[in-house]
Each structure stands twice: as structure tokens, then as C-alpha cells.
VEXVO-355941 format. One record per residue (C-alpha): residue in three letters; y, z, x. Coordinates in pm, whole numbers, padded with zeros to 5 digits, always signed. Each point is the difference from the previous one (the first is absolute). Layout:
# VEXVO-355941
ALAYZX...
***
This chain:
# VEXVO-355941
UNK+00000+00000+00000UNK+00349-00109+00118UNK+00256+00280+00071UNK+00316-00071-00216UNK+00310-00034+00138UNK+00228+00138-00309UNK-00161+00265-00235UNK+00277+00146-00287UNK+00023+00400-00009UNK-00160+00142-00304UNK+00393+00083-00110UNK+00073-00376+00011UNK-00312-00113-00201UNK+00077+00215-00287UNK+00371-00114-00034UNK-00136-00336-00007UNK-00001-00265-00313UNK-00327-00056+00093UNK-00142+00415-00032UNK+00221+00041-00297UNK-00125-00341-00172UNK-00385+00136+00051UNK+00105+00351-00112UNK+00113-00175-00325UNK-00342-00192-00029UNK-00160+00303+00058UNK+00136+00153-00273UNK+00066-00276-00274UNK-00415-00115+00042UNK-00140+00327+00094UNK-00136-00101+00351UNK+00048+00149+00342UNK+00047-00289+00228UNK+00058+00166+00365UNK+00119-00314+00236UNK+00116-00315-00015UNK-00367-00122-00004UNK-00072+00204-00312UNK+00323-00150-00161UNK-00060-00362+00144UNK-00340-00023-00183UNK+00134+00152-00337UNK+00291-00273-00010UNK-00295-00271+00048UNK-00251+00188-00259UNK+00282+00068-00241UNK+00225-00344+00022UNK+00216+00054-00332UNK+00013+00367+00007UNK+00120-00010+00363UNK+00274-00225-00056UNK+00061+00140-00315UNK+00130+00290+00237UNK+00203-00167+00240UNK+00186-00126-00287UNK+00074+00385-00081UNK+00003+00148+00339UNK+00268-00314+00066UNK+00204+00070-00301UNK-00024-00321-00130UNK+00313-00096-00241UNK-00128-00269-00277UNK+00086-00066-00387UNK-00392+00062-00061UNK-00305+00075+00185UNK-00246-00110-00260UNK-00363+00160-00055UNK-00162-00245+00256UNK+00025-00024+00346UNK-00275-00210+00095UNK-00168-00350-00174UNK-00318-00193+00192UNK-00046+00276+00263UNK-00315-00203+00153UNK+00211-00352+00002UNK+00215-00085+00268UNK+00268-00225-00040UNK+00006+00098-00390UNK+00041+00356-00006UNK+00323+00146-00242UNK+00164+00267+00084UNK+00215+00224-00233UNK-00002-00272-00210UNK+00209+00220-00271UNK+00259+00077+00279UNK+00392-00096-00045UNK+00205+00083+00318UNK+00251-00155+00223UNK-00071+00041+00381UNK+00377+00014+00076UNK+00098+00314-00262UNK-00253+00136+00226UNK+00127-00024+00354UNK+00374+00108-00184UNK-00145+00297-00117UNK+00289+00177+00212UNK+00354-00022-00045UNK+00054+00262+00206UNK+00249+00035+00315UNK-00283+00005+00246UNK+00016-00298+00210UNK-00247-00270-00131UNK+00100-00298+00261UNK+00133+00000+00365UNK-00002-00354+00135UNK+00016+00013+00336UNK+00117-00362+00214UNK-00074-00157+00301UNK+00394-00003+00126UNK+00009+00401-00092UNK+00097-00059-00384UNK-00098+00291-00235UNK+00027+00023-00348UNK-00153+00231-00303UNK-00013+00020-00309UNK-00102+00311-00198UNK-00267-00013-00271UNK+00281+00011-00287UNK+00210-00230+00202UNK-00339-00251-00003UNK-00043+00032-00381UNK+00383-00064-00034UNK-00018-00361+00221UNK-00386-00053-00162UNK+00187+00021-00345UNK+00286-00271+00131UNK-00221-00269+00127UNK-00219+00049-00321UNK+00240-00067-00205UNK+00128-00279+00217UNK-00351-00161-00050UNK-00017+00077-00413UNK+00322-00209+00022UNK-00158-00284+00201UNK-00261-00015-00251UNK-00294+00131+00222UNK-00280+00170-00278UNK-00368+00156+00061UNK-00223-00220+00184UNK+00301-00249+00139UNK-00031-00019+00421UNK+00235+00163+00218UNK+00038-00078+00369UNK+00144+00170+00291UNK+00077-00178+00327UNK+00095+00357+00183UNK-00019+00194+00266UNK-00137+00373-00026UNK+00345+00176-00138UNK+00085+00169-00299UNK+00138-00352-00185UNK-00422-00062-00015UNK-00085+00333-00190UNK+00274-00033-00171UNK-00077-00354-00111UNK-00376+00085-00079UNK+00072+00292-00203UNK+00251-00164-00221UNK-00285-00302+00001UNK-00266+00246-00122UNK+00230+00175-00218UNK-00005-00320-00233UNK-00432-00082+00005UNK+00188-00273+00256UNK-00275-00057+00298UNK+00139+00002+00369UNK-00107-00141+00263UNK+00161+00013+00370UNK-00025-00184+00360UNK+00183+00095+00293UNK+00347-00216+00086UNK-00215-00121+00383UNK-00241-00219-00225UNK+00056-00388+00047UNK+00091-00198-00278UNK-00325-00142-00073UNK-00144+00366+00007UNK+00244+00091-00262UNK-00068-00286-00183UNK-00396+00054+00009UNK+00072+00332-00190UNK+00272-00014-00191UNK-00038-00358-00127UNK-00375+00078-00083UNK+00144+00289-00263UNK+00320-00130-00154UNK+00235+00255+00027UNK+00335+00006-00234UNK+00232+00197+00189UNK+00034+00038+00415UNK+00136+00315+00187UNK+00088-00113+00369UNK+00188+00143+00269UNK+00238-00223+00202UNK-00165+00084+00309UNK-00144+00228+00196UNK-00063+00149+00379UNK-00296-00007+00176UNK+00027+00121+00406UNK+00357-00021-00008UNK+00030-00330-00089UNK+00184-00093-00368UNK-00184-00265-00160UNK+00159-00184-00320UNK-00190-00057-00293UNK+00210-00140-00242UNK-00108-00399+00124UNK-00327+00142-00110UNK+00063+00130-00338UNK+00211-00332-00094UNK-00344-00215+00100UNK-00228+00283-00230UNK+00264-00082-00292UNK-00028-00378+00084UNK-00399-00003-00045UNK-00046+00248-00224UNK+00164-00079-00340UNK-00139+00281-00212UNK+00240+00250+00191UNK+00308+00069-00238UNK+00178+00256+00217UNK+00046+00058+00331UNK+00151+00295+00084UNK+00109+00046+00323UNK+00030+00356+00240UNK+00254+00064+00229UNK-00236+00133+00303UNK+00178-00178+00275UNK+00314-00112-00090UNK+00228+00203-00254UNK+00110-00248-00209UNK-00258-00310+00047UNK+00120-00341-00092UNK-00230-00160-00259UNK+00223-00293-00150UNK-00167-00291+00111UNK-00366+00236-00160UNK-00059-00164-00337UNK-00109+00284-00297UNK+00086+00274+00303UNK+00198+00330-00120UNK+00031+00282+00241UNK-00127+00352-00036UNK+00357+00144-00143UNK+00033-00249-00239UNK-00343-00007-00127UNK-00018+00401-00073UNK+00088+00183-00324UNK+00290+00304+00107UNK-00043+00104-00329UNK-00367+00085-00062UNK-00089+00347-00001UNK-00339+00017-00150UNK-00301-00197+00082UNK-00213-00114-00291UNK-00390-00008+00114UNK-00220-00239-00124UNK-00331+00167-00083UNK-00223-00247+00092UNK-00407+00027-00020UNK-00193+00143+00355UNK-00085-00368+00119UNK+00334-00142-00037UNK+00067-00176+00292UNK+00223+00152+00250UNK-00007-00190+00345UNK-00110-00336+00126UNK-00109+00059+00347UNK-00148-00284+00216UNK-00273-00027+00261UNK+00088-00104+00357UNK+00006-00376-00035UNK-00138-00093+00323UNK-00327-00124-00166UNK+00170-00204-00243UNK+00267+00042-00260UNK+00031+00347-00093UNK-00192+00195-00293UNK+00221+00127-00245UNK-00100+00367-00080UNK+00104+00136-00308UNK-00013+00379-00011UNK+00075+00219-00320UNK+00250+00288-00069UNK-00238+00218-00069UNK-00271+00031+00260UNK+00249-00069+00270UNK+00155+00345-00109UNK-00322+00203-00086UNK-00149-00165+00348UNK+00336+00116+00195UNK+00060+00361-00163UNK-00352+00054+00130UNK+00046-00127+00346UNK+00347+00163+00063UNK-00082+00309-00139UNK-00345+00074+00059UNK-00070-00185+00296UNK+00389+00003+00193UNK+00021+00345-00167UNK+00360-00138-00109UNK+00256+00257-00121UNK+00371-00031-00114UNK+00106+00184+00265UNK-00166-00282+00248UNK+00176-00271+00173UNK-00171-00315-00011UNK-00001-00306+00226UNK-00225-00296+00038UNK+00105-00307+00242UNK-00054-00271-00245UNK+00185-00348-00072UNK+00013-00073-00433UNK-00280-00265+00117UNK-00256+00276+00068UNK-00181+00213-00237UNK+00087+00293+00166UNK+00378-00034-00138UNK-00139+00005-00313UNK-00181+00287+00070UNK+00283+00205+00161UNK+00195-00082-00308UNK-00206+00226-00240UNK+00059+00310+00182UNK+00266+00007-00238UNK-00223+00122-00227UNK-00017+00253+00164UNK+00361+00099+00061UNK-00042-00017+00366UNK+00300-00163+00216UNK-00069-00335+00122UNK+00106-00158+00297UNK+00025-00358+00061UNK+00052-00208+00323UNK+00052-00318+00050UNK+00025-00150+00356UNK-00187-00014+00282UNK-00205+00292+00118UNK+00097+00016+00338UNK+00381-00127-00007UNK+00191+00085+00167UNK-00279+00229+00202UNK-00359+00052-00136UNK+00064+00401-00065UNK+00223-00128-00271UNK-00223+00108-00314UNK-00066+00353+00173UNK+00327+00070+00009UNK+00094-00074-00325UNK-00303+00201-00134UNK+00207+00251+00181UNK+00335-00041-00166UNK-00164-00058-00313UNK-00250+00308+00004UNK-00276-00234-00108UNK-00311+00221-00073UNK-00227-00313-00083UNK+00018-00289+00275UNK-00229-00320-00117UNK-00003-00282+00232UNK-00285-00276+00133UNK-00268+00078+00268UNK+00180-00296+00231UNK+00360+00192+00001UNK-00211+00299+00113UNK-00195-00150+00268UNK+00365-00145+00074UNK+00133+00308+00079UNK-00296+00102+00257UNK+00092-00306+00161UNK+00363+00055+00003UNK-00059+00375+00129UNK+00211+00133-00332UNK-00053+00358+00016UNK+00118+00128-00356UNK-00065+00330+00014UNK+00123+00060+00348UNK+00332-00178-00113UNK+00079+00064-00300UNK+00010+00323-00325UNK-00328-00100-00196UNK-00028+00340-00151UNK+00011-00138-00304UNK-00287-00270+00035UNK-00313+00148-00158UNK-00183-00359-00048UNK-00044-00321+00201UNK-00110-00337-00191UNK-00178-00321+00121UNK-00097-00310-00160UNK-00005-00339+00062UNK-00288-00048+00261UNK-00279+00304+00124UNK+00158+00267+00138UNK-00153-00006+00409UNK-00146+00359+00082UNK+00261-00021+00265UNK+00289+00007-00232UNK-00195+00303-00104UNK+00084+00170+00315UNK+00334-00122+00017UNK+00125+00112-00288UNK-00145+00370+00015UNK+00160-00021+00400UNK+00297-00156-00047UNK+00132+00042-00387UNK-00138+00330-00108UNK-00318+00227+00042UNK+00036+00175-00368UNK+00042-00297-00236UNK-00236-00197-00216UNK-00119-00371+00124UNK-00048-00208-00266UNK-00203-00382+00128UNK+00008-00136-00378UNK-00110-00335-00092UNK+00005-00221-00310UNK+00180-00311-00121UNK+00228-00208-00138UNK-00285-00104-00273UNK-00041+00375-00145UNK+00443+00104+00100UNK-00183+00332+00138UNK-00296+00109+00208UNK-00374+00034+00046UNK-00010+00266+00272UNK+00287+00285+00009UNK+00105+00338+00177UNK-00129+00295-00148UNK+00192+00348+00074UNK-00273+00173-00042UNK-00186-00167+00244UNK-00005+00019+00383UNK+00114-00317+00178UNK-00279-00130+00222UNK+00072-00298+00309UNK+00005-00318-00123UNK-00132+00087-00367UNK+00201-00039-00351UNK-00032+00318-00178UNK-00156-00090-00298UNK-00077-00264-00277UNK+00243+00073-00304UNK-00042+00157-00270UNK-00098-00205-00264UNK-00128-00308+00233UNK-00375-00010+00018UNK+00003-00155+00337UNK-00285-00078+00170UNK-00127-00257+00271UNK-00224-00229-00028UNK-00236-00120+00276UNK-00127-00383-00001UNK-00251+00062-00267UNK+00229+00122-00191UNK-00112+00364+00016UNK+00242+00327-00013UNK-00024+00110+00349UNK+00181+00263+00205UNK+00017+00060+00404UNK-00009-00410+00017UNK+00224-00308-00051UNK-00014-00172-00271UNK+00289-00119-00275UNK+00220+00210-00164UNK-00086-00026-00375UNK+00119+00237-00325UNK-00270+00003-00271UNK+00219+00162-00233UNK+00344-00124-00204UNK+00351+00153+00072UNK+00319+00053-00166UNK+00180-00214+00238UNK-00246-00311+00047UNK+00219-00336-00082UNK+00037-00123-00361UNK-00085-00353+00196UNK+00157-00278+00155UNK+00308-00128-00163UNK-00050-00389-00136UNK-00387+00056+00039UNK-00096+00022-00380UNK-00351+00002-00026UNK-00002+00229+00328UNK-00253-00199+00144UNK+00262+00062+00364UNK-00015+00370-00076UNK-00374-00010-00025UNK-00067-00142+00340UNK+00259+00186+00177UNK-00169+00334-00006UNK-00315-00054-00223UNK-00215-00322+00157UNK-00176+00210+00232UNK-00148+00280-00249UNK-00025-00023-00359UNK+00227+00243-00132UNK+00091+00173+00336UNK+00328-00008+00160UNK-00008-00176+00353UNK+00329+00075+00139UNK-00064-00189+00373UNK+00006+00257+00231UNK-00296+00118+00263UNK-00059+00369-00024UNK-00174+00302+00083UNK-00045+00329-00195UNK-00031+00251+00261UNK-00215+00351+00063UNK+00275+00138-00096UNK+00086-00184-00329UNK+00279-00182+00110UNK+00076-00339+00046UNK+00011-00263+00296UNK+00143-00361-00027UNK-00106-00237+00220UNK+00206-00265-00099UNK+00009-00261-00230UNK-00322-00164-00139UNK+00074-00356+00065UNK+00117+00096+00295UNK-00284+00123+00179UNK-00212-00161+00279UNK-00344-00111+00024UNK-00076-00070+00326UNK-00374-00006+00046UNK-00042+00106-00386UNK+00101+00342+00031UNK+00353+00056-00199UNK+00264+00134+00216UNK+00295+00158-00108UNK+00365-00090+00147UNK+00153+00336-00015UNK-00298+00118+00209UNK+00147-00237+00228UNK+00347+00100+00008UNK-00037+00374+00023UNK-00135-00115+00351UNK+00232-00195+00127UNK+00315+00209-00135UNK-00169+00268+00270UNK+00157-00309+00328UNK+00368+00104+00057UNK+00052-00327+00091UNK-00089-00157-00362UNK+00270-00018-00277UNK-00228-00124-00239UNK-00247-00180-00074UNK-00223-00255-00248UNK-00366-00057-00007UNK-00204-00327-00224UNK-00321-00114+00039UNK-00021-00424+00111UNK-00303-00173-00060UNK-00170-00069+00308UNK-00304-00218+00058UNK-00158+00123-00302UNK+00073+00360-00004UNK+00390+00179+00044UNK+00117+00126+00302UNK+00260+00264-00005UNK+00390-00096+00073UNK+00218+00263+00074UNK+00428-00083+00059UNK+00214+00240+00159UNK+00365+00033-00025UNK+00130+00161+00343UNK+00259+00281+00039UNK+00329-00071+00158UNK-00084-00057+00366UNK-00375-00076-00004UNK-00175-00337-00012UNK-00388-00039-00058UNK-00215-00010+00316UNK-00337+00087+00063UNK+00035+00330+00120UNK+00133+00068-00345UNK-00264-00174-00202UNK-00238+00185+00194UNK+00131+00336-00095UNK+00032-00133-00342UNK-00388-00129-00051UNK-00119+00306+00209UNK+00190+00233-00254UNK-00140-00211-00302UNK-00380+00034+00142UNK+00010+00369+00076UNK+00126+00099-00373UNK-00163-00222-00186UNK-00295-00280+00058UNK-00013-00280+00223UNK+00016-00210-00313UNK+00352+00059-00030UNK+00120-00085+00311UNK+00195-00295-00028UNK-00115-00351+00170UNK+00374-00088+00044UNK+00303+00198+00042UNK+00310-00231-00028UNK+00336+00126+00043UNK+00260-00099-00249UNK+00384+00061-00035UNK-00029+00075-00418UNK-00217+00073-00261UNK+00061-00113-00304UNK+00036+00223-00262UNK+00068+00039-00393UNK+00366+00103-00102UNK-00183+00399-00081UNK-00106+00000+00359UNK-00394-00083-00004UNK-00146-00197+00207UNK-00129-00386-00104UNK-00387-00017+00153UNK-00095-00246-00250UNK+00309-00257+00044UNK-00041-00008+00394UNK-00360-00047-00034UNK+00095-00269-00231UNK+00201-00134+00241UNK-00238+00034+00350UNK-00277-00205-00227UNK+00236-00229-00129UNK+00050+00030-00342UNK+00351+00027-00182UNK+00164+00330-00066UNK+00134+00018-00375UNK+00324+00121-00057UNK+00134+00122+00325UNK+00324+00122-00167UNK-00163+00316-00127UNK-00005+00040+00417UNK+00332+00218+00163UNK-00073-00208+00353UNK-00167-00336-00138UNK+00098-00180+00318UNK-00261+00269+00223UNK-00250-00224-00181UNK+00033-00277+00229UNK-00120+00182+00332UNK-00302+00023-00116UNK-00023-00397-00024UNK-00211-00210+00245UNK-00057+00329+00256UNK-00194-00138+00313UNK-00226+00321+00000UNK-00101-00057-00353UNK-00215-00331+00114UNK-00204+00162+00264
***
């Protein structure tokens, strides 16, 4: 048995959501559940009853409940949930309207600026009223075009206020990127900033909004936010208001639409790099029930936390960070680069900003190792009780670092889900010690198991991370797919009736969680399936490495392993260094893995959220074309791995 790194006091565990939340179960079903194992296996056993309480426990505000909380059980897609339910997901994330800050936005070139939670239901009311006026009803699309600042809750809430469904990319996407979303969903009304900044540089995107106008007729309004400029200039912007204009000074009040629990909330999209992106619609109602649960239970979110995830509006996780509302926590929101103008820069402002909850990806962490940030050597984190990662695995190294360098009393959270489900699979648990390279636990409510190749449960082995079980929070479907025949191979080809969300997993000894990377992702070489991430967590250990990519070629009948390397500042690739990086590969793992080619490369490509593209440079080394490289934030790193010399031997 692994020791663990982090284990909470028994002081802390019973102050917890998650103690207090079993207590209740305890009590309301006469039961004495004694861990989160106990508790995990009652929420699986007891599906409708268990959410049934998180809808209590989270203080759910609706019209109506209803008697029913769960139709079809056993069929999955097709199960109903509170199908008797009337709520609005906005009225419940302005619960407050208090003078406890609900906002700080916090800028690349130092800006700052928050709004309190009665200030937020003031400005909500305005720009609701600004869309009743522009004739925007239940079910009608709403885009934004944004970076992550307050105009973007703002915009949503009002959105959701009305049954209105938003959806959001980030202002870096390409124009084609933009138009393989928003032109899929037909959206009536446009919020867009005139710019943004992005490692002190001040790009311009009204040129951008005037082409989206041009080639996508169905938008009405355009309503335009001063980030950069005070005062933009938007004559020559056909159907373009800006933000002052287009808001009501006079509302007060904000009518709620009570809308039914799978009214649709969000259109989300898949990466794009396979093809043109899915369109995921996700409803009101289980993306609340499924985030109450996961902030409060499993982040052990209070309202006297301060929240921050480093997210773009193109990434799920922004979506995510938004309902902590809900909870009446303070938010804070960055846009910018993470390391301008030095890469301490989000440290410090979880400083200033007394952030108790810092959520950011596994690659900004192993960053920071690079970078030699020391956090808690340089900076007041008294105030940080929890770290979060998602993204991409979590490497038991950034383990180490983070209890070393950021904090030895605080709770690390590896968590890992999706765009497809707008919430996770695997979660912290503060009730749970935090072992090396493990996710605490599968959530509650997710019967999660992997699958080996036979298609057998399986634990202490690879296999594919499956849930047998429905959720709140699974997508209504695919927008413009109305038979859902897109829906039903997305997740369901594999296994009849089982969820097959892509990943390659472990369930540990100790009942937690290991992701070894994406399914489609993962090597063969010699038949035996590799894992990338097993890959990387080796070659993060070479100083000399910045990062790194690893795809499987096809190689005189079989596939060899290729492994590129993007060099720190001052080191090129020679052999002394693929030597140390083959002999570190072979001692931690199996000789399997060790790569038949290390190539040095000066980018990787990468999707605008940060993740890695193995499938579009494999794509690319055999060949084929890569679909839509605008969802891509470096498209042009594509062409280095053209035509490479080494590839042909």
C-alpha cells in the first residue's frame, strides 16, 4: 500500500460538505455509511434517492420538483430525469444579492475589476432586458465571442435567464473555427469584445466580428464590449450596437423563465481536430445538479471560498468555474497569458486575491517545475487550502512538486472528465488521502468502471474508461443530429448501453483513478497498448526537455514508437541527451516504451485549451490531412512535422 502524501485531520473531515452530506444520508435512509467507499456504493445502489439528496443538500431553487426523479433507469441515452421539474439554472447561480464580492476579473496588463453578487444581478437584469427587447425567447441561440471577464457571465446569465441557450469560444479562434461552431448552431444575437491581450500583445478583433456578421445571417445583434478600447468604433459593423447601448438602465427585477430539467442550457463543441466539431447540447438541469455536487462535495466549496480556475470561455472548465455561483463563492477570472509578464504571475495574484481554491491544467504545473516558480517560498498562500488539475494526467512528479513547492497541508485534486458530460468522471475527495499520481476517487453518482479488451470490469489493469450507469449531466445530444444516430456512436458503438468516454485507465489498490491518456491515442507497438502519458511522466523527469509528444507510425507491418521533443532555452538534441532520455524511459517503465526515434522540434501544436494534438501529427507523419486546423492556437507547428528525414529510416 502506497503512503499518501496529504491525509485531512479528523477536524477538517467533519466540517466538510462531503461528512455533513453522508451524515444527512445517514439519517434521512437510516444507514450508517462510514467512508467515502460506503457512500460511493450507496449513490450507485440508490441512483434516484442519491440525487434526490444532492438536490436538497444543494438547495436547489425550482418552480416544482415533481414526484419523479428518475424514468428508464436501465437505458442509456433515454433516461428522464425530474421530468416534473420547472427551474431556471440562472435564478440559481443569483441566489445572492448580497454585498459579498461575486466577480473579480483580474487582466493580463494589471486590470482589476468586481462586481458584488447584487451588483451581478443588477447588470444580469440590464442585459436581460436588453435581449427581451431584441426579441431573443426560450430556446433562441446566443453566442459569445469573449474572453474570460465578467461581460461573459454576465452575458450567459442574462442568456439563461430567458430559456435562451449560450454557447461561447474564445476571441484566439480563427475565423473558420468560429464559423465551424457558431455557423453549425445559428445563433440570433452575438456578444464580442473588441479585442483582447494575450502576452502583452493587443490583438483587434473587430475585422473578425464584421466577417462572422458577413457569413452568418441569422445573427440580429451584435453587441459589442469595450475590453480594449473605451469607446470602440463599430460604424462601418452592420446590425453592431455596443454594450451601453444595448443594456436596459432601468430594469430592476429579473423575470426567470421556469423551464423543464432538460432544457437546453449550453452548446459546447468537441475539439475539431478530427473533423468539424460535435455540437454538444447540455441541459439546465443536470449541469446544475452535476456541479452543486462536484463543488460542494467533492471541492468542498463554501461561500466563504475564493475560487479560480485558468480557463478560456472555449473550455469546459469556464463553464464549470461559472457555477460556483451557486454556491455564493467569489470567483475570479483571468484572462491573459499565464506567465506574462513573468511565469509567477498567477501565484501572485492568488496572493492579492486570497484565492483559497486554485484550478489550473497539469501542463501549467509541470510549467512551473520547469520554470523553478517556487510559490510558497515567494509568495502568502495561507489562504490556499486546494490545488486543481485537469486537462491531461497529472505526472507523479507534479505530485511532488506541488506538496514541495506550493503547500504541504492542502488538498490535490488530479480530476478528469470532458467536454461531452460539462463535468467529471474521477474527482477529489476531502475525505480521502491524496496518493502519488492517483485521482482520488470516481464520483459520486458515476458508476465508472474499466473495461479490459473483452470487455470485462477489471481493476489493477488498463483497459477503457466506461460508465455503466446514466447521469444527470450526460448531453441531451448533438445539436442538428435528429434521429441521434451521431450521439449514438459517439459514446455508445463500443458497448451496448455503456458509456465509452475514450480515455485509458486504471482503478487502483487504492480505489482511485489513473489516466493513461487518451484511447485513440495509445500505441501498439508489438500488440501491447501503450499509454502516452506513461511516456511523458518520463521524459518531464530530463531538465533539458520542455515538452514533449509521442504517436505511434506504422512501420513495416507493426508501429514503432516516435517520440518529439521541444528543447529548453539553450539546449539542442544530441545523443548524450537521447540517451539519458531512453535510459530514463527503460528503467521506469518497459523497454516497449522506449521510443525508436527521438526528434527534436521547435513547437508542438496544440488546441486553443492547451492539450496536446497526438492524433493530428500522426495524421500528418503518415500523410493524411488534418481537418480543421483552426480549432489549433499554433496551426503553423503542424508543418515541422512534414517530410522529417528520420521518419523514413
Amino acid at each position: 500500500m502506497n503512503a499518501p502524501l496529504w491525509q485531512a485531520s479528523e477536524h477538517y473531515i467533519r466540517n466538510t460538505h462531503m461528512y455533513q452530506f453522508m451524515q444527512a444520508v445517514n439519517q434521512a435512509y437510516e444507514v450508517e455509511l462510514q467512508d467515502y467507499s460506503d457512500l460511493y456504493q450507496w449513490s450507485l445502489e440508490n441512483t434516484a434517492e442519491f440525487w434526490e439528496m444532492v438536490w436538497e443538500y444543494g438547495d436547489i431553487r425550482a418552480a416544482d420538483v415533481g414526484s419523479q426523479v428518475l424514468i428508464n433507469e436501465a437505458q442509456m441515452p433515454g433516461a428522464t430525469w425530474f421530468p416534473e421539474a420547472r427551474l431556471n439554472f440562472a435564478e440559481n447561480l443569483l441566489r445572492y444579492r448580497d454585498d459579498q464580492l461575486a466577480l473579480v476579473f483580474r487582466g493580463e496588463k494589471g486590470q482589476r475589476e468586481t462586481y458584488t453578487y447584487a451588483q451581478l444581478y443588477k447588470v444580469v437584469a440590464e442585459v436581460a432586458a436588453g435581449l427581451q427587447r431584441a426579441g431573443v425567447k426560450a430556446g433562441d441561440r446566443v453566442a459569445g465571442f469573449v474572453p474570460n471577464s465578467p461581460y461573459a457571465v454576465i452575458a450567459m446569465l442574462a442568456s439563461a435567464s430567458l430559456g435562451a441557450i449560450w454557447s461561447s469560444c474564445s476571441p484566439d479562434f480563427g475565423i473558420n473555427g468560429v464559423m465551424d461552431r457558431f455557423g453549425q448552431i445559428q445563433p440570433k444575437v452575438l456578444f464580442a469584445t473588441d479585442g483582447y491581450f494575450y502576452s502583452g500583445k493587443t490583438l483587434d478583433s473587430l475585422p473578425k466580428i464584421a466577417e462572422i456578421l458577413q457569413r452568418i445571417p441569422s445573427i440580429e445583434t451584435a453587441v459589442i464590449l469595450p475590453f480594449v478600447q473605451e469607446q470602440p468604433n463599430i460604424e462601418s459593423i452592420a446590425r453592431a450596437q455596443l454594450w451601453q447601448d444595448f443594456k436596459d438602465p432601468q430594469a430592476q427585477e429579473i423575470e426567470f423563465q421556469e423551464l423543464g430539467f432538460a432544457h437546453p442550457l449550453y452548446i459546447m463543441y468537441s475539439s475539431g481536430t478530427t473533423g468539424v466539431p460535435k455540437c454538444i447540447v447540455h441541459s439546465a438541469g443536470g449541469t446544475l445538479l452535476q456541479h452543486v455536487k462536484e463543488h460542494m462535495l467533492h471541492t468542498n466549496l463554501h461561500r466563504d471560498d475564493t475560487l479560480f480556475y485558468y480557463t478560456t470561455c472555449g473550455w469546459m472548465m469556464w463553464n464549470w468555474l461559472v457555477s460556483g455561483l451557486a454556491v455564493g463563492a467569489t470567483l475570479v477570472l483571468y484572462d491573459g497569458s499565464p506567465f506574462y509578464p513573468q511565469p509567477s504571475s498567477l501565484w501572485q495574484i492568488a496572493e492579492e486575491e486570497k484565492i483559497s481554491i486554485f484550478g489550473t491544467s497539469a501542463k501549467y504545473i509541470a510549467a512551473c517545475e520547469k520554470a523553478g516558480v517556487t510559490p510558497q517560498a515567494s509568495f502568502d498562500l495561507t489562504a490556499l487550502k486546494a490545488v486543481l488539475s485537469t486537462g491531461s494526467p497529472l505526472a507523479h512528479e507534479s505530485f511532488d512538486y506541488v506538496y514541495e513547492q506550493i503547500g504541504k497541508d492542502i488538498l490535490l485534486a488530479s480530476i478528469s472528465g470532458g467536454t461531452d458530460i460539462v463535468s467529471c468522471f474521477a474527482l477529489g475527495c476531502p475525505i480521502r488521502p491524496v496518493y502519488r499520481g492517483q485521482l482520488q476517487c470516481r464520483g459520486l453518482g458515476m458508476a465508472v468502471e474499466i473495461y479490459n479488451d473483452q470487455g470485462e470490469s477489471v481493476r489493477e489493469q488498463k483497459g477503457e474508461l466506461v460508465c455503466v450507469k446514466p447521469f444527470p449531466s450526460m448531453p441531451i445530444g448533438f445539436w442538428n443530429d435528429e434521429n441521434g444516430e451521431k450521439y449514438q456512436a459517439a459514446y455508445f458503438a463500443d458497448y451496448a448501453n455503456v458509456w465509452a468516454h475514450g480515455d485509458y485507465a486504471e482503478i487502483t489498490a487504492e480505489d482511485g483513478i489513473i489516466i493513461h491518456g487518451r484511447s485513440d491515442a495509445v500505441l501498439n507497438p508489438g500488440g501491447v497498448r501503450i499509454g502516452t502519458a506513461e511516456i511523458y511522466r518520463q521524459v518531464e523527469k530530463v531538465p533539458s526537455v520542455l515538452e514533449s509528444l509521442c504517436i505511434g507510425q506504422d512501420w513495416q507491418d507493426d508501429v514503432r514508437v516516435i517520440l518529439f521533443v521541444r528543447m529548453q532555452p539553450g539546449y539542442q538534441l544530441d545523443d548524450e541527451i537521447r540517451k539519458q532520455i531512453k535510459e530514463t524511459i527503460r528503467a521506469n517503465t518497459t523497454p516497449r516504451h522506449v521510443p525508436a526515434k527521438i526528434i527534436e522540434v521547435a513547437d508542438i501544436p496544440r488546441t486553443i485549451s492547451g492539450k496536446i494534438v497526438e492524433l493530428a501529427v500522426r495524421n500528418v507523419v503518415h500523410g493524411r490531412p488534418v481537418k480543421n486546423v483552426d480549432a489549433l492556437a499554433n496551426p503553423e507547428a503542424l508543418s515541422l512535422f512534414e517530410n522529417l528525414a528520420e521518419l523514413q529510416s
